[in-house]
Gaussian input, Z-matrix of N, CA and C with variables (Angstrom, degrees):
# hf/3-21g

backbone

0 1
 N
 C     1     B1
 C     2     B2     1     A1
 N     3     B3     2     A2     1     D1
 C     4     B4     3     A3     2     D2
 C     5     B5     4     A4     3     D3
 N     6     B6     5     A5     4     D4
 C     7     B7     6     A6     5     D5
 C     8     B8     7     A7     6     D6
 N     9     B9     8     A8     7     D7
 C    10    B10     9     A9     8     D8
 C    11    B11    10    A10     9     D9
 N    12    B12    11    A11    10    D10
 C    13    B13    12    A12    11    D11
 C    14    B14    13    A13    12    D12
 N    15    B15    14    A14    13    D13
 C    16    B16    15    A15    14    D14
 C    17    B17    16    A16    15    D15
 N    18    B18    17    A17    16    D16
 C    19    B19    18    A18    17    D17
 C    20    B20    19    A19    18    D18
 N    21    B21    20    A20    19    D19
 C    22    B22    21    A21    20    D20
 C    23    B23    22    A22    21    D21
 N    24    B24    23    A23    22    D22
 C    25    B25    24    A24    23    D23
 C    26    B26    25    A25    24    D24
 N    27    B27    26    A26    25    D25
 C    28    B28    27    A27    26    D26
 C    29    B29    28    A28    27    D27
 N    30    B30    29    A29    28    D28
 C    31    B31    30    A30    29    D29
 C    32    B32    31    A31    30    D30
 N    33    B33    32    A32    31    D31
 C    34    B34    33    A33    32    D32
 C    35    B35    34    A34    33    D33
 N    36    B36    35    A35    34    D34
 C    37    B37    36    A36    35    D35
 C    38    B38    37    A37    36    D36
 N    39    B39    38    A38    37    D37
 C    40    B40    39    A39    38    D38
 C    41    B41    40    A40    39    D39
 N    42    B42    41    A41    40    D40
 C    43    B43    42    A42    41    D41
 C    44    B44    43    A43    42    D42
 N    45    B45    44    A44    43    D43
 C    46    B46    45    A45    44    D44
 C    47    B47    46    A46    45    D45
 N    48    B48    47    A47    46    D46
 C    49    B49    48    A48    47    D47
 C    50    B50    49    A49    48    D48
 N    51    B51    50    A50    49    D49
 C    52    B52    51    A51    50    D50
 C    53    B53    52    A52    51    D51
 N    54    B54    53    A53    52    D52
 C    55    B55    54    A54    53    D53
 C    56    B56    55    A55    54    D54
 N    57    B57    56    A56    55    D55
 C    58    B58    57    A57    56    D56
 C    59    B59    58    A58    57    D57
 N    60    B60    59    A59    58    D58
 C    61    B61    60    A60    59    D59
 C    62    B62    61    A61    60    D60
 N    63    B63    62    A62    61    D61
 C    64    B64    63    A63    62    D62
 C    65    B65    64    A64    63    D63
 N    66    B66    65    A65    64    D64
 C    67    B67    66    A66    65    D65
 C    68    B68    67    A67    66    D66
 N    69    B69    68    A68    67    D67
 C    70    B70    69    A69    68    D68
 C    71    B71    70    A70    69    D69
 N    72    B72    71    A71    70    D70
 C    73    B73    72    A72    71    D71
 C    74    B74    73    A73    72    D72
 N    75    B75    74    A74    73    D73
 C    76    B76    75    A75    74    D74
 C    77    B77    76    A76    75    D75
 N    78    B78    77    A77    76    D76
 C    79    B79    78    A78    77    D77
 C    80    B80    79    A79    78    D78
 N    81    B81    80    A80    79    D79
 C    82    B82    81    A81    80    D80
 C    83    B83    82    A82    81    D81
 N    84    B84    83    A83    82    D82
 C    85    B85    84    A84    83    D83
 C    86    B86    85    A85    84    D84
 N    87    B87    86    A86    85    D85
 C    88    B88    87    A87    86    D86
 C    89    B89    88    A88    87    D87
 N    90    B90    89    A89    88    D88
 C    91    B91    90    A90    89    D89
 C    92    B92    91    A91    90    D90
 N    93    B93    92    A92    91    D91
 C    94    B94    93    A93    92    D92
 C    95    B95    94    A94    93    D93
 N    96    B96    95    A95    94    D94
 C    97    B97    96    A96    95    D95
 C    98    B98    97    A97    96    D96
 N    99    B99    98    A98    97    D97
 C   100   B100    99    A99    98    D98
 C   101   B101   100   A100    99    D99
 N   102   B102   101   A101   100   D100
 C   103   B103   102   A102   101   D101
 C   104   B104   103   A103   102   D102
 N   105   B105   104   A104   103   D103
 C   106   B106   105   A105   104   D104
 C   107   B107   106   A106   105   D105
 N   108   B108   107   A107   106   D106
 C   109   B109   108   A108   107   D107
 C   110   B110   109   A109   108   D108
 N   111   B111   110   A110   109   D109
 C   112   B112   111   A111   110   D110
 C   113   B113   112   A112   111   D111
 N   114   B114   113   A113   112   D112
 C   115   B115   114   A114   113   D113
 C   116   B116   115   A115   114   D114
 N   117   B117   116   A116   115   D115
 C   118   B118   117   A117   116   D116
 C   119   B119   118   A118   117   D117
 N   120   B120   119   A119   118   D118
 C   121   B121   120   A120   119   D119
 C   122   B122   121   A121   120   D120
 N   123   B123   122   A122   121   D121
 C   124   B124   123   A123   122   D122
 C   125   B125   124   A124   123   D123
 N   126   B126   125   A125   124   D124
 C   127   B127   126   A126   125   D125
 C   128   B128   127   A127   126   D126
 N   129   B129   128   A128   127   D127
 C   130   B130   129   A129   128   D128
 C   131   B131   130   A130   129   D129
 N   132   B132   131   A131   130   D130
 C   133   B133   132   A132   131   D131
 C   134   B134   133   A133   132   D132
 N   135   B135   134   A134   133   D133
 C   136   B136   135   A135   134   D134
 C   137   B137   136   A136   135   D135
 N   138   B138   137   A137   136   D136
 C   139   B139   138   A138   137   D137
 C   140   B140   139   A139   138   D138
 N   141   B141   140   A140   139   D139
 C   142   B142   141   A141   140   D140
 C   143   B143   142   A142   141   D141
 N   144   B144   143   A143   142   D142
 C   145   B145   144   A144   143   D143
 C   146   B146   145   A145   144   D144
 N   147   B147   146   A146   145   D145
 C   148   B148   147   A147   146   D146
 C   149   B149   148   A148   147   D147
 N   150   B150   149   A149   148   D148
 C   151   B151   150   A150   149   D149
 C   152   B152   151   A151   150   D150
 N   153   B153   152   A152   151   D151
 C   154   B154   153   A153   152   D152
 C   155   B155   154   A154   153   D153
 N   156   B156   155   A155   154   D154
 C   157   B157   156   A156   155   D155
 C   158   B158   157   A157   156   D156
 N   159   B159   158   A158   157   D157
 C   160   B160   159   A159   158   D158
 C   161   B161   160   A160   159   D159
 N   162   B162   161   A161   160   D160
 C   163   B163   162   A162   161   D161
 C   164   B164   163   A163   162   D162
 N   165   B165   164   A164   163   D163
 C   166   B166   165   A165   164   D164
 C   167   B167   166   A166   165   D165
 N   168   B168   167   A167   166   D166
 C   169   B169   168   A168   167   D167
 C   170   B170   169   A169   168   D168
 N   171   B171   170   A170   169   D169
 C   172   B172   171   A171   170   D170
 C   173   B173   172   A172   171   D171
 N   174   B174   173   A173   172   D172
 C   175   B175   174   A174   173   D173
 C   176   B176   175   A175   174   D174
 N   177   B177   176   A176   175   D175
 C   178   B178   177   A177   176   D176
 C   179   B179   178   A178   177   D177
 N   180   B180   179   A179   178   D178
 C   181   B181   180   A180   179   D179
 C   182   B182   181   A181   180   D180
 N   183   B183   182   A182   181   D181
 C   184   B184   183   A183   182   D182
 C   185   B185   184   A184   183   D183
 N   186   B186   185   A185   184   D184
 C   187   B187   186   A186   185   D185
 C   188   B188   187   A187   186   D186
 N   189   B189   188   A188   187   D187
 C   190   B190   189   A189   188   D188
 C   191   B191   190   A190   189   D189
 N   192   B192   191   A191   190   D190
 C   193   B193   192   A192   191   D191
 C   194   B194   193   A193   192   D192
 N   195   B195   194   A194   193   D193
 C   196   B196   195   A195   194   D194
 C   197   B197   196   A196   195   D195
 N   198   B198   197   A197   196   D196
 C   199   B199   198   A198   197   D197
 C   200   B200   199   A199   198   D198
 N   201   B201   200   A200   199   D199
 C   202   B202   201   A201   200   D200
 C   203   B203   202   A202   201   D201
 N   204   B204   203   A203   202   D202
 C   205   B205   204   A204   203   D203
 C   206   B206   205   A205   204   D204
 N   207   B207   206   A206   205   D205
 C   208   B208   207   A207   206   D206
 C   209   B209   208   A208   207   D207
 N   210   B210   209   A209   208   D208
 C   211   B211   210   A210   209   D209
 C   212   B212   211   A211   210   D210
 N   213   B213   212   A212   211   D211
 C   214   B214   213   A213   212   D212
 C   215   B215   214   A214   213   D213
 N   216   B216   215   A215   214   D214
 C   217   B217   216   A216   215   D215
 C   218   B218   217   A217   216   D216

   B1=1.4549
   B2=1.5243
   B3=1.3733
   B4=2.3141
   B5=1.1871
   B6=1.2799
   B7=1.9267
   B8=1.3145
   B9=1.4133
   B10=1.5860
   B11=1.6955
   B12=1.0647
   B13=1.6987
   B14=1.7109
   B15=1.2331
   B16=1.8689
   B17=1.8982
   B18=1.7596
   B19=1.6409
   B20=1.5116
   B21=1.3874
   B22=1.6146
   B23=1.1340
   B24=1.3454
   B25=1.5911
   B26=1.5841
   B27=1.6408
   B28=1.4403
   B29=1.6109
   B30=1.1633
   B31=1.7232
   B32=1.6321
   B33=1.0222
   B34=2.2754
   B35=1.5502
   B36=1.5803
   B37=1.5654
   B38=1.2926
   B39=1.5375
   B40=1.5472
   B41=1.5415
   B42=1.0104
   B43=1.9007
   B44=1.2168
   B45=1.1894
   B46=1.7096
   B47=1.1545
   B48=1.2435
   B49=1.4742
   B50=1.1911
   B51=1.8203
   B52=0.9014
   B53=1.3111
   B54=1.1386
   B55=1.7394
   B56=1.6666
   B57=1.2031
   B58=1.9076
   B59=1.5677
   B60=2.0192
   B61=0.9710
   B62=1.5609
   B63=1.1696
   B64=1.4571
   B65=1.4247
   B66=1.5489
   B67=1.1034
   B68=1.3633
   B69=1.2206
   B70=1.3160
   B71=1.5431
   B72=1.0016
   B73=1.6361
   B74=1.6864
   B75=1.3389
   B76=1.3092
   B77=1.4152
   B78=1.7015
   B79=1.2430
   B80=1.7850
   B81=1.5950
   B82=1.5487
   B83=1.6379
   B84=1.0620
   B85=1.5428
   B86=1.3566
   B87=1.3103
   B88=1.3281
   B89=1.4266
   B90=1.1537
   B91=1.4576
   B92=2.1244
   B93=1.4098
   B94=1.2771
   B95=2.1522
   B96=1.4867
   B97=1.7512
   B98=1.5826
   B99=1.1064
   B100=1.3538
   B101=1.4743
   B102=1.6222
   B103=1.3189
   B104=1.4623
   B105=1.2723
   B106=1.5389
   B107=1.4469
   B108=1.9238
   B109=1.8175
   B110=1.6403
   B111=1.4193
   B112=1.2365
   B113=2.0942
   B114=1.0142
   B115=1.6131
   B116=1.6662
   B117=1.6112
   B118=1.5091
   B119=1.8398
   B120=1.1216
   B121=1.4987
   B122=1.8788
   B123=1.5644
   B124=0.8778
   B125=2.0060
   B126=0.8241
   B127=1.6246
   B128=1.7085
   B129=1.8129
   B130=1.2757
   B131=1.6524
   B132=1.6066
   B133=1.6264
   B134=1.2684
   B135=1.0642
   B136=1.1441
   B137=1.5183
   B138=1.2227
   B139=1.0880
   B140=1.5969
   B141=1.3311
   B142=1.5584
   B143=1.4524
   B144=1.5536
   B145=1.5706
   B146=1.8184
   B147=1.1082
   B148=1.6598
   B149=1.7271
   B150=1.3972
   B151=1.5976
   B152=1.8127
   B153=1.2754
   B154=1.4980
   B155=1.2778
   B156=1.5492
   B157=1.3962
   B158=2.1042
   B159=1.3518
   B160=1.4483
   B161=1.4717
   B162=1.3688
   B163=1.5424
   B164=1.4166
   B165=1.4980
   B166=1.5294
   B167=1.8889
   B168=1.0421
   B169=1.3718
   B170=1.5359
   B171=0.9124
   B172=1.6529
   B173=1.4322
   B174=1.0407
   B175=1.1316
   B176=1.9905
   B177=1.8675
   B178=1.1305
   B179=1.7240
   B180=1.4983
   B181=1.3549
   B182=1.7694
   B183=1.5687
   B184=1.5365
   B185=1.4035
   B186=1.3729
   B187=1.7675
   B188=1.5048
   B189=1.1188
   B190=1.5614
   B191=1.8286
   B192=1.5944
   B193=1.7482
   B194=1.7673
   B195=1.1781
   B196=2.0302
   B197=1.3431
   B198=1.5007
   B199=1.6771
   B200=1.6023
   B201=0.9276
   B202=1.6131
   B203=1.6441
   B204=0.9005
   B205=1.7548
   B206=1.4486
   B207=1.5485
   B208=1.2914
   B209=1.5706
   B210=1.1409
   B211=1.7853
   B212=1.5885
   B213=1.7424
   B214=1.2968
   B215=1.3090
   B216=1.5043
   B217=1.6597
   B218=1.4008
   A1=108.31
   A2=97.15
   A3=98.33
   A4=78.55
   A5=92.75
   A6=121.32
   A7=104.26
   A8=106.37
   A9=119.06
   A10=121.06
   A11=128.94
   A12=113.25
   A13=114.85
   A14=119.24
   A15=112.97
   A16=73.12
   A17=82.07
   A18=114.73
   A19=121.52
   A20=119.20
   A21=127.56
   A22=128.60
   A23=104.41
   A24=114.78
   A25=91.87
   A26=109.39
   A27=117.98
   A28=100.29
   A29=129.06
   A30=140.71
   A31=102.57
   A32=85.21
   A33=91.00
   A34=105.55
   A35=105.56
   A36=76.82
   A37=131.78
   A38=110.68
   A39=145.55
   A40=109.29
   A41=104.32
   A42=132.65
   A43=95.26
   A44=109.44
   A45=106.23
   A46=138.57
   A47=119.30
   A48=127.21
   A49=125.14
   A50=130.23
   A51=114.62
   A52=145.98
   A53=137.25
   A54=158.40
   A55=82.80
   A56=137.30
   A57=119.70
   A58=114.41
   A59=108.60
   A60=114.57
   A61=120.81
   A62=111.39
   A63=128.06
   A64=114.03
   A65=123.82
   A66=140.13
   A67=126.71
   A68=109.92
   A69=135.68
   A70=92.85
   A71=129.91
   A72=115.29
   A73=121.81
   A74=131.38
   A75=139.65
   A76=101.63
   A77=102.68
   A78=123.93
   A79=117.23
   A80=98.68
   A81=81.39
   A82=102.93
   A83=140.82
   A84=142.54
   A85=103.03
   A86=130.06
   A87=131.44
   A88=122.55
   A89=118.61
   A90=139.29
   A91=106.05
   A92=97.91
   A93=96.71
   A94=118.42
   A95=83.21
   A96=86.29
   A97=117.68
   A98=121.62
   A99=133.48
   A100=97.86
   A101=122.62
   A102=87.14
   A103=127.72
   A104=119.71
   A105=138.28
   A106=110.05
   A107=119.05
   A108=107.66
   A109=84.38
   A110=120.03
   A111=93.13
   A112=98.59
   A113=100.60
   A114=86.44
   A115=123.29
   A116=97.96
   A117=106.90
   A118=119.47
   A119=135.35
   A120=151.63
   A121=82.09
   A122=137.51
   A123=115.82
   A124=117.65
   A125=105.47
   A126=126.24
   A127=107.76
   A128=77.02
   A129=100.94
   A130=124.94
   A131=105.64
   A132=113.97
   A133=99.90
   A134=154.78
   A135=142.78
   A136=119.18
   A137=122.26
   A138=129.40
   A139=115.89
   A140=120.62
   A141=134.25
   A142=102.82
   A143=86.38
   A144=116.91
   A145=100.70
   A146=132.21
   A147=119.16
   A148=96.18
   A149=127.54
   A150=120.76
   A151=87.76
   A152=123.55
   A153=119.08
   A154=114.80
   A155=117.64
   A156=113.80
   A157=106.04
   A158=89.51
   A159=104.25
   A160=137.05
   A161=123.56
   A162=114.50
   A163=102.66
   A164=125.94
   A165=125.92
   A166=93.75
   A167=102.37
   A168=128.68
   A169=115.56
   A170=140.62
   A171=155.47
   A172=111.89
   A173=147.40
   A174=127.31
   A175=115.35
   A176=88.79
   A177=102.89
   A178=126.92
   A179=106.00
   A180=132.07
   A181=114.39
   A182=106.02
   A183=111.56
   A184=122.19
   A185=107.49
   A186=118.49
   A187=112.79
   A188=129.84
   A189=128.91
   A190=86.80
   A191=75.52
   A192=103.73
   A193=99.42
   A194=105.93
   A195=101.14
   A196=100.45
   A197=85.72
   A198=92.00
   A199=92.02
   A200=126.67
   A201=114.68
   A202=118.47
   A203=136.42
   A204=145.27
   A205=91.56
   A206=99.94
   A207=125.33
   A208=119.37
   A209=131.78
   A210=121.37
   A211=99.21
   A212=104.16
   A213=122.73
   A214=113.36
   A215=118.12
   A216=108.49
   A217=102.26
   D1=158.29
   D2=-173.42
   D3=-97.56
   D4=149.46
   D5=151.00
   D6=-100.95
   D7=124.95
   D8=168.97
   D9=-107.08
   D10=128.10
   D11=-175.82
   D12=-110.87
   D13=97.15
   D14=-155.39
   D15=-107.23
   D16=145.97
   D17=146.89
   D18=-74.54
   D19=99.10
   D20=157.87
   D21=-89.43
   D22=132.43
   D23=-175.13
   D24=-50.08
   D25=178.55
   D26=170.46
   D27=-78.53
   D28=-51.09
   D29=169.93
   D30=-31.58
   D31=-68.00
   D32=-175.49
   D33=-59.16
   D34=-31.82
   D35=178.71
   D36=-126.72
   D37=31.11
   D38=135.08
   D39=-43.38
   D40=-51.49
   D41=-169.93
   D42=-68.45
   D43=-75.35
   D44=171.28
   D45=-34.09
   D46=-70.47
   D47=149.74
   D48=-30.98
   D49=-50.96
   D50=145.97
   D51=-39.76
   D52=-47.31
   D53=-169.96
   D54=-85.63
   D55=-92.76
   D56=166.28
   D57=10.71
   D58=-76.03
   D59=-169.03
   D60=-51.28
   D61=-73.88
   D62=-173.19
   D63=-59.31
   D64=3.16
   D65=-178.49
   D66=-106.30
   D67=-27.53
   D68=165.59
   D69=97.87
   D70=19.35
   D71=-166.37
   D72=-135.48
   D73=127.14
   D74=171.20
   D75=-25.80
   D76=136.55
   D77=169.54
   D78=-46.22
   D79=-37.37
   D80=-177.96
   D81=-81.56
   D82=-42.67
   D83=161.37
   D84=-20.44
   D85=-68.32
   D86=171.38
   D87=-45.52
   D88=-25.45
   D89=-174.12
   D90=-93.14
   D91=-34.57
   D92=-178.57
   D93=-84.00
   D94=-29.32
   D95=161.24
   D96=-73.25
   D97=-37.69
   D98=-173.09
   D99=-58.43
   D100=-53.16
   D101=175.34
   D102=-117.01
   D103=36.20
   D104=149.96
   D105=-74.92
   D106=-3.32
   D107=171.36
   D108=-96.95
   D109=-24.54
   D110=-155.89
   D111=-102.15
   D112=-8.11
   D113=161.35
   D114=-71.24
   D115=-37.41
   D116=164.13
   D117=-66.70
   D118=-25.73
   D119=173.65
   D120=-71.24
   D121=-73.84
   D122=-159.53
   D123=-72.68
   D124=-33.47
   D125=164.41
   D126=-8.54
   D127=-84.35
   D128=176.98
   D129=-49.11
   D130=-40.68
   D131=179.98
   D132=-76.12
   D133=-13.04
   D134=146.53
   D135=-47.04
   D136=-69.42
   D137=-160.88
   D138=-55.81
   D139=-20.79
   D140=163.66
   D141=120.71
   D142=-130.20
   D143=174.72
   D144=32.14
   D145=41.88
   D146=156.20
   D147=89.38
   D148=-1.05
   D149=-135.74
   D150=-80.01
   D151=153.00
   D152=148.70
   D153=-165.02
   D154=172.89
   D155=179.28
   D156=-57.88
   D157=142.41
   D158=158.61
   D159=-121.06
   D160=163.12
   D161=166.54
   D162=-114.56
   D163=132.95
   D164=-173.22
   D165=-135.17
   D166=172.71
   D167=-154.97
   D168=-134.17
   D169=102.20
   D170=171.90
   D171=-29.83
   D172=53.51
   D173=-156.65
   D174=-103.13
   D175=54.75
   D176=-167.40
   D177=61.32
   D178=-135.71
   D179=157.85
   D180=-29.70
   D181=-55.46
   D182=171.14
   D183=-42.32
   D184=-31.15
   D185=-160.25
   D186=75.99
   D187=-153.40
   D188=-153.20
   D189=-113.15
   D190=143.02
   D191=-179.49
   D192=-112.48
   D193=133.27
   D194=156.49
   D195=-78.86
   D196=156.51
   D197=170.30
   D198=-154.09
   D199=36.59
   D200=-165.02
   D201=164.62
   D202=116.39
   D203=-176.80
   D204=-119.24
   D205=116.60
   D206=159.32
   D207=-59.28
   D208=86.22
   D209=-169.79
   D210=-104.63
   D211=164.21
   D212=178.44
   D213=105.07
   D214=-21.59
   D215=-167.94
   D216=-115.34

């Protein structure tokens, strides 16, 4: 496995620690999902057709609603 060593703001890695905490999971774990959404967010923008990350909503019986497009990544 690589070892990587990044500079975090104090903000990002408040954030971090947080999302770690309440997660039950090591900062780099937290760090390794973070960018498996955003290789998948870029994936998809590649591929065209309008495609991008979304946030959708359970709405049971209905099936999944959008409510939200993740932009920037």
């Amino acid at each position: 496995m690589t070892r990587l060593t990044l500079d975090l703001s104090n903000e990002i890695d408040e954030k971090l620690t947080e999302i770690a905490r309440e997660g039950g999971i090591t900062k780099a774990e937290a760090m390794r999902r973070a960018f498996a959404l955003l290789a998948v967010a870029v994936e998809e923008k590649q591929k065209g057709m309008g495609r991008s990350l979304g946030i959708v909503q359970d709405n049971g019986k209905d099936g999944l609603v959008a409510i939200g497009r993740v932009v920037g990544v």
